[in-house]
C-alpha positions as CSV (number, residue, x, y, z in Angstrom):
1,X,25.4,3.1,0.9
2,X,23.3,6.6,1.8
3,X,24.7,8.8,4.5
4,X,22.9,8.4,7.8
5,X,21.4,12.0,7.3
6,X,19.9,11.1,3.6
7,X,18.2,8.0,5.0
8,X,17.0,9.6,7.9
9,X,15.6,12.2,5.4
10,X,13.9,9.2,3.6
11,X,12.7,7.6,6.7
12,X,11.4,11.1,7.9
13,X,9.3,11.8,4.7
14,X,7.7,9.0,3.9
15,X,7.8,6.3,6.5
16,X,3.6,7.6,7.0
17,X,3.4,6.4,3.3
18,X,5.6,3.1,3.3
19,X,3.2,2.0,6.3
20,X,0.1,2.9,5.4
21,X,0.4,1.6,1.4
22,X,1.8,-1.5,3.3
23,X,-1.2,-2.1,5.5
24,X,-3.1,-1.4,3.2
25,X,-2.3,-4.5,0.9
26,X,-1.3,-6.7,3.9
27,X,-4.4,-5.4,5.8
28,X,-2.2,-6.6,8.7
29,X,-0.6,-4.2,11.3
30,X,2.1,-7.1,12.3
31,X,2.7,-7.7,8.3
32,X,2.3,-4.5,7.8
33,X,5.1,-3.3,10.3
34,X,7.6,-5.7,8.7
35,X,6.8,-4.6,5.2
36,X,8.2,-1.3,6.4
37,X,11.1,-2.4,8.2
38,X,12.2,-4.6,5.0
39,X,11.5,-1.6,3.0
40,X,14.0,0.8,4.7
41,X,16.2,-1.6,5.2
42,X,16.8,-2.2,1.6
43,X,16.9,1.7,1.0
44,X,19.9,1.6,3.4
45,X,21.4,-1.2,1.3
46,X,20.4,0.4,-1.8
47,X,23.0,1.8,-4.1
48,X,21.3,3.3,-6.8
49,X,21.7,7.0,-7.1
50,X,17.9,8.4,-7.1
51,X,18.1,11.3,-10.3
52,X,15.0,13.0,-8.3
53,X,12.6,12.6,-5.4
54,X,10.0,11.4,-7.1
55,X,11.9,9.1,-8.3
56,X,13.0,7.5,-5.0
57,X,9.1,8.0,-4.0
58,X,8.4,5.6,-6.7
59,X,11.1,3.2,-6.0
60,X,9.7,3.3,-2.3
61,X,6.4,2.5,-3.5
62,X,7.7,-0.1,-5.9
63,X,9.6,-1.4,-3.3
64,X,6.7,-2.0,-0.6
65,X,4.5,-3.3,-3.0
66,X,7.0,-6.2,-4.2
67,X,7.2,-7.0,-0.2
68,X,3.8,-7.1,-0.2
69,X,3.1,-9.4,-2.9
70,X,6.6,-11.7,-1.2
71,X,5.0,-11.6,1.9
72,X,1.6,-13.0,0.6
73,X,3.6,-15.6,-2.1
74,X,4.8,-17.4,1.1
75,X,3.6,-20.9,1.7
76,X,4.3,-20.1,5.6
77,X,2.3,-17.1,5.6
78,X,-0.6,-18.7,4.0
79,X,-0.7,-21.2,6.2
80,X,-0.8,-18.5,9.4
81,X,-3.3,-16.6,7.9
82,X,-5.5,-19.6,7.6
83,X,-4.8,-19.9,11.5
84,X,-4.8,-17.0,13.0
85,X,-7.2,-14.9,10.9
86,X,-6.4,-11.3,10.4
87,X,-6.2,-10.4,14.3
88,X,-7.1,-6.9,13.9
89,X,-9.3,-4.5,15.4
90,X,-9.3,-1.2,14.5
91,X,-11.3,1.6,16.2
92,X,-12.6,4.6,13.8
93,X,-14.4,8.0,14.7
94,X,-17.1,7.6,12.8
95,X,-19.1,4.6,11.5
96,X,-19.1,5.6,8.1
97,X,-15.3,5.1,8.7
98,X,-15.7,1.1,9.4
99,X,-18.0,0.7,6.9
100,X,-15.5,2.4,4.5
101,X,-12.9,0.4,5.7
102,X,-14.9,-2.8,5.7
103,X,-15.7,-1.9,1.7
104,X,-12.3,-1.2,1.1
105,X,-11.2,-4.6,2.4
106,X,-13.3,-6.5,0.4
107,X,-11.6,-5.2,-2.6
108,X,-9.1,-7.0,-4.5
109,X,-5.3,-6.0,-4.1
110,X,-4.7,-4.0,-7.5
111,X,-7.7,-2.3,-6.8
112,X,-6.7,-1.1,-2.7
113,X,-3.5,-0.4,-3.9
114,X,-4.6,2.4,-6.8
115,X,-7.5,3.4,-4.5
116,X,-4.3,3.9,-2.0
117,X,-2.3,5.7,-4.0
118,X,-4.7,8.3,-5.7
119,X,-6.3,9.2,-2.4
120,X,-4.1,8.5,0.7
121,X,-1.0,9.5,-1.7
122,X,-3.1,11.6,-3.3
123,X,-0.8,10.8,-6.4
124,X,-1.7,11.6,-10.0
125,X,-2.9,9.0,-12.3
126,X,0.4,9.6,-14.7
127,X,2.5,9.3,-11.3
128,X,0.8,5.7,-10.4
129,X,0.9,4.4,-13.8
130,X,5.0,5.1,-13.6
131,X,5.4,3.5,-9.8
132,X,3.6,0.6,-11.1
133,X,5.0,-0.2,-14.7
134,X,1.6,-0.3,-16.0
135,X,0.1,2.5,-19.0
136,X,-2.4,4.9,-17.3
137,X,-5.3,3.8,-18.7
138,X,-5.1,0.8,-16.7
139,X,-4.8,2.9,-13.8
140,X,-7.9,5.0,-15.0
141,X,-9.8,1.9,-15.2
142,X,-8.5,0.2,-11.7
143,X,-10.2,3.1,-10.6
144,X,-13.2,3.5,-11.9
145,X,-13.7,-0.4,-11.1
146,X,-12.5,-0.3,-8.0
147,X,-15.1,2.8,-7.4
148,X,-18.0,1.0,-8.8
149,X,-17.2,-1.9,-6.3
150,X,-17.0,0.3,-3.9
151,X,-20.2,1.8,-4.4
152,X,-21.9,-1.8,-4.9
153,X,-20.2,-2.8,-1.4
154,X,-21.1,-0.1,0.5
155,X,-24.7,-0.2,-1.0
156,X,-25.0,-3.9,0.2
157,X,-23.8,-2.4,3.9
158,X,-26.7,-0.2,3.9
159,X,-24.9,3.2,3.5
């Protein structure tokens, strides 16, 4: 186990990322909040020794994204999403920014999370390709799909 100091560190320096990345696949404040309490939780029960930071940024990432998809495998979850509906409202500045946001939830999950990573993260192509296992052309094209859907979406909303 970490010494209080190293995960305070941790939780310090990216709990802005864990979150966000988080809501950003639950599209859930509530789930969202979990997510991030589950991932810090299992960095404190980690015992893997990290050989750099960017290494326990990817494991972070890798982490939140496998809660993610956990939280969205389970039959209970299904069946309260079906219920309750997503339950959010959230206020923006500007109205460009809902109808960004509104775009942006319409995409599918591999494509947010990519769109996620390169912007809010602003993470390189080559550093996405390694938090997610896959080769970087299949980052370069998440991208450039999920930009082209983009585009289409926020076409359709008039912008």
């Amino acid at each position: 186990m970490e010494s209080n100091a190293y995960i305070d560190e941790a939780i310090e320096r990216y709990s802005d990322m864990v979150y966000q990345l988080a809501f950003s696949q639950t599209g859930s404040r509530y789930d969202a909040e979990d997510v991030y309490q589950e991932v810090f939780l299992k960095l404190v029960k980690n015992r893997t020794a990290f050989v750099s930071e960017e290494h326990r940024k990817a494991w972070l990432i890798r982490v939140t994204l496998n809660s993610c998809h956990s939280l969205w495998r389970s039959i209970c979850r299904r069946k309260a999403h079906t219920l309750e509906g997503s339950g959010q409202a959230i206020e923006f500045v500007l109205p460009e920014e809902t109808q960004l946001y509104a775009a942006l939830c319409k995409l599918p999950a591999k494509y947010r999370m990519v769109i996620h990573l390169f912007y809010y993260e602003q993470m390189s192509v080559r550093q996405i390709s390694q938090s997610l296992g896959v080769k970087e052309t299949t980052v370069r094209s998440q991208l450039m799909r999920a930009r082209n859907m983009l585009r289409v979406n926020l076409q359709e909303e008039g912008v």
